[in-house]
N, C-alpha and C positions, 0 to 999 in steps of 0.2 A: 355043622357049625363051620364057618369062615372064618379068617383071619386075615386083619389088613393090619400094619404097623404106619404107626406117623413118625413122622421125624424129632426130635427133642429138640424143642425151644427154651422151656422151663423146667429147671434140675428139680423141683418139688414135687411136682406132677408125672416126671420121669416114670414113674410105675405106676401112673395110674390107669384103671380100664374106663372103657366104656362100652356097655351093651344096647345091642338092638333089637329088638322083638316086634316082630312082626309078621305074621303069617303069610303076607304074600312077598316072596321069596326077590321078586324082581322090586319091591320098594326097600327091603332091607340092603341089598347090595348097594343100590341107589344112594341111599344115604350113607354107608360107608363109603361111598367111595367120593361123596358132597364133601365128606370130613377129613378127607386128605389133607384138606390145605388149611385144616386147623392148627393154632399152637398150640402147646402143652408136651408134646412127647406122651400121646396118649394109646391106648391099644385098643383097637377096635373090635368086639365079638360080636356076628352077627347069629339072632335065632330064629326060628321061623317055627317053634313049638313052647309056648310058655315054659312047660311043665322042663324042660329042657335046661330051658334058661335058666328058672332058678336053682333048679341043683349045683349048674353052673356056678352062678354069685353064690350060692349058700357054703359052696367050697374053697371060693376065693372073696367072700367079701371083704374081705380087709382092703381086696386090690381095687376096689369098682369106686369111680367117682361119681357113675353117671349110666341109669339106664334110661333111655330110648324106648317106650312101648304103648305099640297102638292099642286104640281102647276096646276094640272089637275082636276078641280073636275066639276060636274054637277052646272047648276046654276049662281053662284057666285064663278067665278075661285078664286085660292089662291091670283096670283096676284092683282088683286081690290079687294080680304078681306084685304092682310096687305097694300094695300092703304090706305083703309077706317082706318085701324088700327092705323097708324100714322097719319093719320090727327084727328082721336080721341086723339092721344096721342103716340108724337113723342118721347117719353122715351121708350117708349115698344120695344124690339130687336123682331127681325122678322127673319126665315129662312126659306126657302122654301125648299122643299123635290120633287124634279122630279125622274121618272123614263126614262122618255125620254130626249135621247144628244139633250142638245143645248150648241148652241156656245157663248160664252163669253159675244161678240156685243147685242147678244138678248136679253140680263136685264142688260146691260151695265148703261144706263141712270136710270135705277131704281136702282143700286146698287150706284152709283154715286152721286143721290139725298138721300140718306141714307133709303129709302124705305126699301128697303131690305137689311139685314146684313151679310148674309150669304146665299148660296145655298149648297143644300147636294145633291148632285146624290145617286138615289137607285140603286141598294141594298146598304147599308150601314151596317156596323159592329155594336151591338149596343156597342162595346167599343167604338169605332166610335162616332157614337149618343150621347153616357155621354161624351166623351171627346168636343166634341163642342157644349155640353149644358153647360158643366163649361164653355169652353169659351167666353160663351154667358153673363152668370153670374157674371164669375169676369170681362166683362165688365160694367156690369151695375153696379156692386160695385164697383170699378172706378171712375163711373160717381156720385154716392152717397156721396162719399168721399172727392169729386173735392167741393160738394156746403158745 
């Protein structure tokens, strides 16, 4: 497991995390390191073993704003990690990262039931990537703001 720190921009966010999962070891660094130059004051954990990760968030979910996790992986696909994820802790925003076309209908019902909040097709820009990690963010600052 890694660990990159961003800088704090926003005191409400100040503790919040964000995880990456991804099995191949050089796209998860990659993106932590695309998300340096996000706001929020956020922490970055990268994984590279599902089953990892979530033990991970299931011991700190209170801290996790935001997990990062490809749809392919060995084991414990991404899909049944941000299952397991929001039924830990359905405040936590989820996006999944594919590199193989699927059609809309295929995580229709998962996107639907709020599971999943987003999907990214790869390759992705990492302008890209920081642009819908803020948009991830100032959702959940939104939802902070609403209670």
């Amino acid at each position: 497991m890694s660990l990159a720190s961003l800088e704090s921009r926003q005191i409400s966010l100040k503790e919040g995390w964000v995880g990456i999962v991804d099995d191949d070891s050089d796209i998860s660094m990659l993106f932590a390191d695309a998300l340096r130059g996000v706001d929020g004051g956020i922490l970055i954990f990268t994984f590279n073993d599902s089953l990892e990760a979530l033990k991970h968030f299931t011991k700190n979910k209170e801290k996790y704003i935001l997990v990062i996790c490809d749809l392919m992986m060995p084991g414990l696909n991404g899909l049944d990690l941000v299952k397991r994820i929001k039924k830990l802790s359905p405040k936590t925003r989820t996006m999944i990262t594919t590199g193989y076309e699927i059609e809309p209908r295929e995580l229709h019902f998962d996107i639907k039931m709020g599971i999943i909040d987003r999907i990214i097709q790869k390759p992705i820009s990492m302008n890209g990537l920081r642009q819908e990690v803020k948009n991830q963010i100032n959702s959940c600052q939104l939802r902070i703001n609403k209670k």
